[in-house]
C-alpha positions as CSV (number, residue, x, y, z in Angstrom):
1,X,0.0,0.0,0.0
2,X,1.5,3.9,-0.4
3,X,2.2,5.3,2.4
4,X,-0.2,7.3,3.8
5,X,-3.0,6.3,1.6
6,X,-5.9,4.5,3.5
7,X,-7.3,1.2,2.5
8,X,-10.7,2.7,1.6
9,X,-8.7,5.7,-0.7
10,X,-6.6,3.0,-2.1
11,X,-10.2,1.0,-2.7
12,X,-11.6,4.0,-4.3
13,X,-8.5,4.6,-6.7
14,X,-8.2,0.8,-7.7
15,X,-11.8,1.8,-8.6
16,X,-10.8,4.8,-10.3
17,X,-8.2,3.1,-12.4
18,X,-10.3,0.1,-13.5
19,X,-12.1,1.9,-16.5
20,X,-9.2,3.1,-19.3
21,X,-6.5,5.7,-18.6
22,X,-9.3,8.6,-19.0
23,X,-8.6,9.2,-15.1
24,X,-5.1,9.6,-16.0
25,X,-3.3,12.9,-16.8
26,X,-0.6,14.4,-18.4
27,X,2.5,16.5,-18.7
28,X,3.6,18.7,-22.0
29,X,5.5,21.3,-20.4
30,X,7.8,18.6,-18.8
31,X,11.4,18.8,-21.4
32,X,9.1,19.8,-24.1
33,X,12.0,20.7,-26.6
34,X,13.6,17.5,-25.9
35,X,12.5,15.4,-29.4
36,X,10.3,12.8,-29.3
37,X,10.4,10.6,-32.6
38,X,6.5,10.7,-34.6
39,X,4.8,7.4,-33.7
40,X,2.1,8.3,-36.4
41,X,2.7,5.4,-38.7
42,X,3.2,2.6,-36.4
43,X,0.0,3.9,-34.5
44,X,-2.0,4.5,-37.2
45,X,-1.4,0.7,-38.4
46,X,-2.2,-0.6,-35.0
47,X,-5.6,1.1,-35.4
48,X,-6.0,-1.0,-38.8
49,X,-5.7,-4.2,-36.9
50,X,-8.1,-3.0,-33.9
51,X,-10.6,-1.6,-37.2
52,X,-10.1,-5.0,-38.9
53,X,-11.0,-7.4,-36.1
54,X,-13.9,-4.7,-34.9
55,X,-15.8,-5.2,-38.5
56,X,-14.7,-9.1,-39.3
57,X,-16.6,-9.1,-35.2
58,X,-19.7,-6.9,-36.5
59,X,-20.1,-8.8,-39.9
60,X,-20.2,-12.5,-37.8
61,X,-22.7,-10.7,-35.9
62,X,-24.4,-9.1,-38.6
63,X,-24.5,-11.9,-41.2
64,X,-24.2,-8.7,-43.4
65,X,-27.9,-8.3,-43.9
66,X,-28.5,-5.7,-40.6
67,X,-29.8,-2.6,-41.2
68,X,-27.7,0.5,-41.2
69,X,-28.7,1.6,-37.8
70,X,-28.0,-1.5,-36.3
71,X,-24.2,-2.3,-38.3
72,X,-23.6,0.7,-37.0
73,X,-24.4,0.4,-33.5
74,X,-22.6,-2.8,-33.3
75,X,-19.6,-1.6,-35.1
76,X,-19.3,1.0,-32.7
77,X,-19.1,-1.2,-29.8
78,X,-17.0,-3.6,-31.1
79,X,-14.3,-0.5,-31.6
80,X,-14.9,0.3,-28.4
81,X,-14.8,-3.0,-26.7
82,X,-11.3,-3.8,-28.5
83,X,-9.6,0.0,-28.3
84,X,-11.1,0.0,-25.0
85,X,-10.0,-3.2,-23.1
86,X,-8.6,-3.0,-19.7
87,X,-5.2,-3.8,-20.0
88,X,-2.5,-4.2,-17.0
89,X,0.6,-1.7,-18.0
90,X,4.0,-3.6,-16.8
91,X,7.1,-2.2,-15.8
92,X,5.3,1.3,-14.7
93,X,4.5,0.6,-11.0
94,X,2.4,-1.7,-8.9
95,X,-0.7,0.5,-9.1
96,X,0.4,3.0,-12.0
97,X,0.1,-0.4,-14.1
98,X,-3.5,-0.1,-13.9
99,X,-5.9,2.2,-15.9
100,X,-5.1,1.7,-19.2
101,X,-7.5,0.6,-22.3
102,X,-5.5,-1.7,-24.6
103,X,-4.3,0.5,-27.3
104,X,-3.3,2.8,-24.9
105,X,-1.3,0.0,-22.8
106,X,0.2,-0.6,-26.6
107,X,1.8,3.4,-27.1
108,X,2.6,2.5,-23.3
109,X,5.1,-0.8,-24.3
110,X,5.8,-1.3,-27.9
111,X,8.9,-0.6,-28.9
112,X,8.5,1.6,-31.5
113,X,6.7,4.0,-29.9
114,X,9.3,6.9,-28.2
115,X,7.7,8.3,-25.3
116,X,8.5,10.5,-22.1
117,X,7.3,7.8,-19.4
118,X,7.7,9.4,-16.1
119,X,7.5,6.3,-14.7
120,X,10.0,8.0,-11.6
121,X,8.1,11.0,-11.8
122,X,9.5,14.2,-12.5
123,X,6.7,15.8,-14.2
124,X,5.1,19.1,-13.1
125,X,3.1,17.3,-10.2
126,X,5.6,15.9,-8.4
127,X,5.2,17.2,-5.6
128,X,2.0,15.8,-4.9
129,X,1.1,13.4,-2.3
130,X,-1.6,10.8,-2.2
131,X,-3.5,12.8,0.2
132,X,-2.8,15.7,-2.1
133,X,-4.2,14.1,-5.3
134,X,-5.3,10.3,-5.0
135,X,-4.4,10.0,-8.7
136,X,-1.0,12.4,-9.1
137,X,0.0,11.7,-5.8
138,X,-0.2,8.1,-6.1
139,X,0.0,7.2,-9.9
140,X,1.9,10.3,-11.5
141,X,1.1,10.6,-15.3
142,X,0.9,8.3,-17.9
143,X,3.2,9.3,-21.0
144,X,4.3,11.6,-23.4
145,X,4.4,10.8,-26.9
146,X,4.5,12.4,-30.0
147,X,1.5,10.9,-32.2
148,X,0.8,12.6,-36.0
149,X,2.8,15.8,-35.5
150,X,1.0,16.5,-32.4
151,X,2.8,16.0,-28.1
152,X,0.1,14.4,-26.2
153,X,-0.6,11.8,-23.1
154,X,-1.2,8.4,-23.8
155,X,-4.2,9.4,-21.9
156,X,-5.7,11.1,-24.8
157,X,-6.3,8.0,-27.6
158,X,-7.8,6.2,-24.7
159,X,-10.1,9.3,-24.6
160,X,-11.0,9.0,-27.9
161,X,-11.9,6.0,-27.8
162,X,-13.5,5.4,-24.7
163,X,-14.8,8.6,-23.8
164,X,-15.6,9.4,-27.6
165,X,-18.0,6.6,-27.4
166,X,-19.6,7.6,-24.3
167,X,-20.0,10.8,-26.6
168,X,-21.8,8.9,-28.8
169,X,-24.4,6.9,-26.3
170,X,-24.9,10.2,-24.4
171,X,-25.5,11.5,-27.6
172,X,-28.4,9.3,-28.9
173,X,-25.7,7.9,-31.0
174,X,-24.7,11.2,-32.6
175,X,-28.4,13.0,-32.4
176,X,-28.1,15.5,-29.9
177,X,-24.8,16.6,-29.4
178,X,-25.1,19.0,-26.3
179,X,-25.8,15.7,-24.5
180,X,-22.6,14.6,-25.0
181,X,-20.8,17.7,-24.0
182,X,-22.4,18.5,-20.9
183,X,-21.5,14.7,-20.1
184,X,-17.7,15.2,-20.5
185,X,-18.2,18.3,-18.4
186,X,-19.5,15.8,-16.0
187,X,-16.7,13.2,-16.2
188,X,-14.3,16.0,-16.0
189,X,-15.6,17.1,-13.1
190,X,-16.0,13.7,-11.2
191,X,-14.0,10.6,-12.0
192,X,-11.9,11.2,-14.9
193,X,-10.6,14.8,-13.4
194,X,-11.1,16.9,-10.5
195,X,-13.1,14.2,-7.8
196,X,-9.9,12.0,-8.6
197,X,-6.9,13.8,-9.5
198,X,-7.3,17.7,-8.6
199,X,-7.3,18.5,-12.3
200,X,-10.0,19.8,-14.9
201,X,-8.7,18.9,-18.7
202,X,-9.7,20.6,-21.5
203,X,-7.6,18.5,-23.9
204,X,-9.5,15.3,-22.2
205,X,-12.5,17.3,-23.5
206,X,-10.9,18.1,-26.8
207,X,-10.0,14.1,-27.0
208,X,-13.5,12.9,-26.2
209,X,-15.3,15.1,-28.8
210,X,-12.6,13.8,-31.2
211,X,-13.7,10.2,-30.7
212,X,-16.9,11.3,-31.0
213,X,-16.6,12.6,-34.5
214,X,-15.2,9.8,-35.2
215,X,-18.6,7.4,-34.0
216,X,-20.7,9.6,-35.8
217,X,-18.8,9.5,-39.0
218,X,-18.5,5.6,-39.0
219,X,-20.6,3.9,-42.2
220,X,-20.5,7.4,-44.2
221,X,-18.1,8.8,-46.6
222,X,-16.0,10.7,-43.9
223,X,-14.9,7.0,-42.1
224,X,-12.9,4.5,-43.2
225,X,-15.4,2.1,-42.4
226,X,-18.6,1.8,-44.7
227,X,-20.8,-0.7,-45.9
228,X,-20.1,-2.7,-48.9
229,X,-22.5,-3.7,-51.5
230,X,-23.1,-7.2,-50.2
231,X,-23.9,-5.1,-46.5
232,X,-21.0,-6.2,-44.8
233,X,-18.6,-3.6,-43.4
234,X,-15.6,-3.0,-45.5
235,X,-12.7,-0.8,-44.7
236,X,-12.0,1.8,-47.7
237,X,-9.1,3.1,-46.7
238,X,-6.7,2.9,-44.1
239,X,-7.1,5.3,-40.9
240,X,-4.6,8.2,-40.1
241,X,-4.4,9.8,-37.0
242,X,-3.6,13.6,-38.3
243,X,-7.3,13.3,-40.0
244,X,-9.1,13.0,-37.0
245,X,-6.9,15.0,-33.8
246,X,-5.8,18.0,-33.8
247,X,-3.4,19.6,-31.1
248,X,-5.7,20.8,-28.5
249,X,-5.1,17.3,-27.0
250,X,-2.2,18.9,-26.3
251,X,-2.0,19.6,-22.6
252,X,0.8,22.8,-23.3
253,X,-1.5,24.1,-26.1
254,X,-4.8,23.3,-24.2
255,X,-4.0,23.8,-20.6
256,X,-5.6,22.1,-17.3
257,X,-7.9,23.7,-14.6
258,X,-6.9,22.6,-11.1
259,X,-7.9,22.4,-7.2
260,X,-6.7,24.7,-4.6
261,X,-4.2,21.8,-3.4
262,X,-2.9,21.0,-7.3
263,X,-2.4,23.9,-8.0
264,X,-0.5,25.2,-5.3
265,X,1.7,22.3,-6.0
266,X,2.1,23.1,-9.4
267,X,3.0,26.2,-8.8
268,X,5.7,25.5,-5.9
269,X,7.2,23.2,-8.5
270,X,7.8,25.3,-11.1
271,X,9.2,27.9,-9.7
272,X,11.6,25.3,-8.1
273,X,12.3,24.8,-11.1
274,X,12.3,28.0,-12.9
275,X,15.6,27.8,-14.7
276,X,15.0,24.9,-16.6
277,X,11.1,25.8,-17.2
278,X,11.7,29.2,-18.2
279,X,14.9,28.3,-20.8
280,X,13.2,26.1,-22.4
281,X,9.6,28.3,-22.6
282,X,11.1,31.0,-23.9
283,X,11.8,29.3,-27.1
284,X,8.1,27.0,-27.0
285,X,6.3,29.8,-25.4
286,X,5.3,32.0,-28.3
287,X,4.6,29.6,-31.2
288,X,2.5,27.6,-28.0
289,X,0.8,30.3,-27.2
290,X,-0.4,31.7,-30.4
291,X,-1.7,28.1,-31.2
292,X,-3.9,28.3,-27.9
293,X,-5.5,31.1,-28.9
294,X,-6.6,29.6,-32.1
295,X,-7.4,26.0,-30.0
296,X,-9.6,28.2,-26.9
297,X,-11.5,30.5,-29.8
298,X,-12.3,26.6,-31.6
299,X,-13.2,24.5,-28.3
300,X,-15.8,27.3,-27.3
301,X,-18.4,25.6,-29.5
302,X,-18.0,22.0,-27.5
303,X,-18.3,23.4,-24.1
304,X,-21.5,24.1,-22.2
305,X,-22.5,26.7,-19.6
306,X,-21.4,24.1,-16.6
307,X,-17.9,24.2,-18.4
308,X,-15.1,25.7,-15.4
309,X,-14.2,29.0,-16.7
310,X,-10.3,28.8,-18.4
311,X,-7.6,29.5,-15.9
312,X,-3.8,30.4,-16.2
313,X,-2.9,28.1,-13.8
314,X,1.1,28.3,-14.4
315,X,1.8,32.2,-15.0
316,X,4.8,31.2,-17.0
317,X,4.6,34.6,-18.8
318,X,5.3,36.0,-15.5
319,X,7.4,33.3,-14.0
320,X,9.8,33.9,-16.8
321,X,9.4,37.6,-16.9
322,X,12.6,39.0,-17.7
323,X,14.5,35.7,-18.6
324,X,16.5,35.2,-22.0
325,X,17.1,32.3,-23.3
326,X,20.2,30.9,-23.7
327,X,19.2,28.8,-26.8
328,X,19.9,25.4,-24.9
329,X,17.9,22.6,-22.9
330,X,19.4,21.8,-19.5
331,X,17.7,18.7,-18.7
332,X,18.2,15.8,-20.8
333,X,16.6,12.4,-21.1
């Protein structure tokens, strides 16, 4: 058990961690300008084989002669119910092992995939405890990787796949979309963010509606899935990760809310580390910062009234204030 962590809290986050990596969060900022290689093609054809057994599942079920509606209901959950998987994450921890859906637990081991793992923490939340953040304090973050041009969590595909779907059932199955938002306001606000970890996501948010665009889209021109003329599903062409993400899954670009205790945490951390934070954001800072105006001005259209007002929760502009860069990284891998 961690120290300090009661048996009923360390109940509860077992709990927590037994859906997919959704109650999971992130760190961008974190040696940002230390390269991560693009994991885009091995990840995109990893989604091929999920998408290939998901419609050879739907057609058995099918017998290719199910209405449209119904193919695509099933499909649906058969994506999901593959993507989704629980799957135990080796090598990252007792506990931080848990949480993860199976194509997430895949970015999380395969060797091809280059990642920030954090697995010793080290990230921006470090100096949470248990009783600080049951999730952060216990956990840490999941990792960084660099998927289809874009730095993001392995959190985030689990979004979109889980989370999307949930989308999509809130939804109606795509018919009333405000559903589906206020529910990942919902989630964000209970199990998958603040009741759990301290932290409000927007690029959680970002993720989900992704996925969700992606369950409404499947059986029409705009997936990769559709319906063949004999009515079984067919795949038409293969699926690419830069067509359906964009980077306000990135947590940098798209920045967190947080509780009193997270943030305070954050924010003592930092400036502990203010050398580092503010060499290195001086030279990601203004090309990050124009792109979040761009990604905060696009997201208001997927948020509902309930939605947290935005926060500047790490005041690097002011943090860094004054420093120059010396055009180098400190910290290395």
């Amino acid at each position: 058990m961690s120290p300090g962590l009661p048996l009923l809290a360390l109940m509860w986050l077992c709990g927590a961690l037994s859906t997919p990596a959704r109650a999971y969060e992130t760190d961008q900022i974190t040696d940002r300008l230390v390269e991560l290689q693009d994991s885009g093609i091995v990840a995109d054809d990893e989604v091929d084989r999920i998408l290939a057994a998901a419609l050879e599942q739907t057609n058995r079920q099918t017998g290719c002669h199910s209405s449209v509606k119904e193919t695509r209901r099933l499909l649906a959950e058969s994506i999901y119910d593959i993507a989704s998987f629980p799957t135990y994450v080796h090598g990252r921890g007792e506990l931080a092992g848990l949480g993860y859906g199976a194509y997430a637990a895949w970015l999380e081991t395969d060797a091809r995939v280059d990642r920030r793992p954090f697995v010793k923490f080290g990230d921006i939340y470090d100096l949470l405890r248990p009783t600080d953040s049951l999730v952060l304090g216990t956990v840490g973050v999941c990792s960084t990787i660099h998927l289809a041009g874009i730095l993001m969590g392995t959190d985030k595909p689990d979004h979109f796949w889980s989370q999307g779907y949930e989308y999509f059932l809130a939804s109606r199955r795509g018919r009333a979309d405000e559903r589906a938002m206020r529910w990942g306001t919902l989630s964000e606000r209970g199990q998958y963010g603040l009741a759990t970890s301290g932290v409000f996501s927007y690029a959680d948010l970002a993720a989900n509606w992704e996925g969700y665009q992606f369950y409404k889209a499947l059986l029409t021109e705009d997936s990769p899935l559709e319906l063949g003329e004999d009515g079984c599903v067919v795949q038409t062409r293969p699926f690419r990760w830069v067509d359906w993400i964009t980077d306000a899954v990135d947590e940098a670009v798209n920045p967190p809310n947080y509780g009193k205790v997270v943030r305070a945490a954050v924010q003592e951390r930092l400036l502990s580390e203010r050398d580092n934070v503010c060499q290195a954001y001086t030279t990601w800072g203004p090309e990050v910062m124009r792109r979040r105006a761009q990604v905060v001005a696009e997201q208001a259209s997927q948020l509902v009234p309930t939605t947290p007002p935005r926060l500047d929760e790490w005041q690097l502009d002011s943090l860094c204030k004054g420093y120059e860069s010396t055009n180098t990284v400190s910290r290395t891998r």
